[in-house]
N, C-alpha and C positions, 0 to 999 in steps of 0.2 A: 392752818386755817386763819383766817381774816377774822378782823373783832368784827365785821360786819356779817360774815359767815354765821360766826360761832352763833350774834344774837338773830341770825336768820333760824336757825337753827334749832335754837332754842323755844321759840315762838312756835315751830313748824311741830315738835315734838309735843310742845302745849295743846295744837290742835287736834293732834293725835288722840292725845289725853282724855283731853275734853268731846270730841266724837265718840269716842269709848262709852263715856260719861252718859252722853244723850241716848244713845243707842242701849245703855241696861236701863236707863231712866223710862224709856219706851218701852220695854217689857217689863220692868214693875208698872206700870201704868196698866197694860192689859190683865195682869194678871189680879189688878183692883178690880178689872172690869168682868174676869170671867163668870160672877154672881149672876149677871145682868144676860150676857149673850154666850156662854160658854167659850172654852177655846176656839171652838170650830167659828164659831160667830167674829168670834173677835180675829180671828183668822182671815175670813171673807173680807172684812171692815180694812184689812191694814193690806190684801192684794186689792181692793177695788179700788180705795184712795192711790196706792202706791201706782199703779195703771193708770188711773186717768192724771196724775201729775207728769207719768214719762210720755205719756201718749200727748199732753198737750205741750208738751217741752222739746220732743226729740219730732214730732211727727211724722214715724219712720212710711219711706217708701212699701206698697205692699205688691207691686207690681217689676217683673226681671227678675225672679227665683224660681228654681226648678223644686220638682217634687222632692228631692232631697233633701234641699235648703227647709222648707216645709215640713218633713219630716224632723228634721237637727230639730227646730223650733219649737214643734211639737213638744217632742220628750223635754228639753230645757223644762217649758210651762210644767209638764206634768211633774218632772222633777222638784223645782218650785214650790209648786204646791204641797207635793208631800213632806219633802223636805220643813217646809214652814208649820203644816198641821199637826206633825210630830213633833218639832219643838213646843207650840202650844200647849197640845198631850199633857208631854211630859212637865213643863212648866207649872203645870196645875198639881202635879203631886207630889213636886219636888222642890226645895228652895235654887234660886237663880243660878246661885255661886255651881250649885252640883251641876246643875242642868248645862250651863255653858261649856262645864269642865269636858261634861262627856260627849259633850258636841264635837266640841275639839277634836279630839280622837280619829273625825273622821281623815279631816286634812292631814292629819299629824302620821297616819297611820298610810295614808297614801304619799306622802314626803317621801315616808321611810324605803317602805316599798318600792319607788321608783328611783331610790337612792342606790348609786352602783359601789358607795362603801360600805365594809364589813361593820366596820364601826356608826353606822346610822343604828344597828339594833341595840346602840347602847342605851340612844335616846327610846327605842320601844319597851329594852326596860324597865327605866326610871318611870315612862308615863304611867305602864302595866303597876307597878310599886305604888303608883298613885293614885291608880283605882280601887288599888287596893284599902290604901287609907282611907276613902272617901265612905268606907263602910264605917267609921265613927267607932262607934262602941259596939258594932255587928251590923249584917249586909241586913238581916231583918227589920230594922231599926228604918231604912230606906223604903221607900213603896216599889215593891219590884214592877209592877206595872210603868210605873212612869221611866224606870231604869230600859227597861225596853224601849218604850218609845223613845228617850233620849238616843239612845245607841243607835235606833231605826234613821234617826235624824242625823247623828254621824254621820253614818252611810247613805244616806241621800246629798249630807255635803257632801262626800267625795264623790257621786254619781254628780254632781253639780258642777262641779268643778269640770271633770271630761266635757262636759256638756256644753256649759259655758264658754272655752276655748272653743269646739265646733262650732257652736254659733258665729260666736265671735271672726274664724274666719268666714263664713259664706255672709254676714250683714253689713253693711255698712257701719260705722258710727254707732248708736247705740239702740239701732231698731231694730235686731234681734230681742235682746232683753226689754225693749217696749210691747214687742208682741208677745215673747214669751210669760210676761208680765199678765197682760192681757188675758194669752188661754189660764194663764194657773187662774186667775180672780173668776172667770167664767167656771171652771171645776171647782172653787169652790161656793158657788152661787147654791148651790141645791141644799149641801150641808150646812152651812152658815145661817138660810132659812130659815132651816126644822131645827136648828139649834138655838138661834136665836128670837126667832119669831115675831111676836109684835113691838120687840124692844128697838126691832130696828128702826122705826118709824119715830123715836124719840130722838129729837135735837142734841140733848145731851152725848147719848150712844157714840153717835154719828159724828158730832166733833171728838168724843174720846178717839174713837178708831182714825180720827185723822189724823189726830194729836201724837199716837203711836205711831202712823207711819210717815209722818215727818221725823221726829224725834228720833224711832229706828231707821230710818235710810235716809231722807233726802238731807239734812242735815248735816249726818256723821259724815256721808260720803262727799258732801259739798265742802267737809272742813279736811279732810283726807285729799282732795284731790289738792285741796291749796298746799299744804302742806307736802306734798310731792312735789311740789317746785323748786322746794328748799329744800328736804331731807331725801338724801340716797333713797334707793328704795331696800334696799338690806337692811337702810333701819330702820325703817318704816315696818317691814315685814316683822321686826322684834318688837316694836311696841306694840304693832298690832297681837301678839302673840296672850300681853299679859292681860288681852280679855276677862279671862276666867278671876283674875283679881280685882277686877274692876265690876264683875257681875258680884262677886261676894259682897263688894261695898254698897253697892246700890242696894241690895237684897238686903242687909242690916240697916240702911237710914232710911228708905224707902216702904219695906214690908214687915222691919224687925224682925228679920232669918239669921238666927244666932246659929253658928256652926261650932262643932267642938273642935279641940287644938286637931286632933290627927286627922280631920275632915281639913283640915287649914293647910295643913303637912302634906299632905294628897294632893290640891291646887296647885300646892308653890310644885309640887315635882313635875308636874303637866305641865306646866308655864318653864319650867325650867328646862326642859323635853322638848315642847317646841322653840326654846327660844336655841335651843343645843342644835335642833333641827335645818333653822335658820341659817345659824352661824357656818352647818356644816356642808349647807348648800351650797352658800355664795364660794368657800371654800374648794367644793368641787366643781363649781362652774368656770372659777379662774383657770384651773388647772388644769379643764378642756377646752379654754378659751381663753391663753394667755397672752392675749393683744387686747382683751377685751375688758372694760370698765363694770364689772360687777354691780355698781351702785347704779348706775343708769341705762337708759336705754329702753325697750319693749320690752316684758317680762312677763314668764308663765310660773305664777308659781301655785301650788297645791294651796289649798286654802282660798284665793280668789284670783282671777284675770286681772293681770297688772298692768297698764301702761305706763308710758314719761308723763310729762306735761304735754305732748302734742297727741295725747291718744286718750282713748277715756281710761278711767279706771273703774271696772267692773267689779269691782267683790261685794258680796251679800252677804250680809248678818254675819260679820266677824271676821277672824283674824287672820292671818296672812300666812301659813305654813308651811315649810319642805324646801326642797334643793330652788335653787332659782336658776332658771335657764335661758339664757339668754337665745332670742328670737330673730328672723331677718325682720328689718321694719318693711312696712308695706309699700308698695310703689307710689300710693299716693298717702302722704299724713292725716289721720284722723282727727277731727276737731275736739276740742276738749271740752267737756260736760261734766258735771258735778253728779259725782258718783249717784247711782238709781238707786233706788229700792228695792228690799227684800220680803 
């Protein structure tokens, strides 16, 4: 590698960093706010900004798609939403670090699964080992309710994830997830109301929740797509892995969420899991496709919709996990856009 590379490089994995950064900085931000408009409120505030920023950015066509294509789009939105309302949920009764960790889980746990090596259930047990830790000094000690909703949220990232890739083939560019965007903030217009009420009407409120959903999406993804110019995406997919490290540190300078060591022990084995996960991807992607550049190119990988720099990069709220598989590119090149919102 070139001394020009290397400080390409280097810079590219700083953006990384620092997107990570802005993105838990944005959910301690809401979780200051849930006093004022609850999750569910602060939920509406970060799809309705988050939509009308792709909607006036992307200006997706709504005309040439069939009832299919409309259906794909549909479930995306609905997914979207739930998937974001349960992170809120459980954010509200859980410190960040935990809440991100068990998020994780969901992509981590569909890596594994669509993984054809024996040896991918090694990284299921280290994570499993790490949820286990994250019970501290006992699971009672955690609010089982928000431990649900967290997990609920997994699973809606891995339903996201499928979701995402369908879209992603029937839309053009990035107006799938401009619409899908769209219906999740309309689903959640009713709850966000009656939860928030007449706070919404305060100036304040209403630049927080934009503040969040810059900070959590248009930002991090804006620094993320730069940075795919320069970093493979195999590494990219690794730094995006050590999330759940970077939600702990925000959660301590940000909201003063002190965790205990074996709660600490717990993250690093999840972070260690997916980054194992990553590694053992790229690994089997070569080995089904040994003419083929593992670091670049179109990419599907579990955790978020990846392209080059000549395609968008679609992933939402976090980190990048599971086998990577490499993709035909499409007949004609998609324009590049600064990763959306989640």
């Amino acid at each position: 590698m070139t001394r020009s590379a290397r400080s390409g490089a280097f810079w590219a994995t700083g953006l990384v960093v620092a997107g990570e950064l802005c993105m838990d900085a944005g959910a301690a931000i809401a979780v200051l706010v849930f006093p004022r408009v609850g999750p569910l409120g602060m939920v509406m505030l970060r799809l309705v900004f988050s939509a009308l920023i792709l909607l006036a950015l992307t200006r997706p066509r709504l005309r040439g798609h069939g009832r299919d294509d409309w259906l794909s789009v549909l479930g995306y939105g609905v997914v979207l939403a739930t998937m974001n309302s349960l992170f809120y949920l459980a954010l509200e009764r859980l410190p960040l670090g935990v809440t991100v960790t068990i998020e994780v889980l969901g992509p981590l746990v569909l890596s594994i699964v669509a993984s054809r090596r024996a040896s991918a259930w090694l990284w299921a047990v280290i994570a499993f080992a790490g949820v286990l830790c994250l019970g501290g000094g006992g699971w009672d000690a955690i609010d089982p309710l928000g431990v649900v909703f967290a997990l609920g949220a997994a699973a809606s990232w891995a339903f996201y994830i499928l979701a995402a890739a369908r879209v992603g083939q029937r839309f053009a560019k990035l107006d799938g997830l401009a619409i899908a965007m769209s219906i999740g903030a309309l689903l959640s217009l009713p709850f966000g109301i009656v939860a928030a009420g007449a706070a919404l009407v305060r100036p304040e409120v209403l630049g927080l929740g934009a503040a969040v959903a810059l900070l959590s999406s248009t930002i991090p993804y804006a620094l993320e797509l730069i940075a795919l110019r320069r970093l493979p995406a195999s590494a990219f997919a690794i730094l995006m892995s050590i999330s759940p490290a970077t939600a702990v540190l925000a959660g301590f300078v940000l909201l003063g969420q002190r965790l205990t060591a074996l709660e600490l022990v717990g993250i690093a084995l999840v972070v260690a899991a997916g980054v194992g996960a990553v590694r053992a991807g790229v690994a089997e992607a070569g080995a089904r496709h040994p003419s083929a550049d593992a670091s670049t190119g179109p990419l599907a990988t579990p955790g978020a919709l990846v392209a080059d720099p000549t395609g968008p990069l679609a992933a939402l709220n976090g980190p990048l996990t599971g086998p990577i598989e490499m993709l035909q590119p499409p007949d004609e090149p998609e324009e590049p856009f600064a990763q959306p919102l989640a």
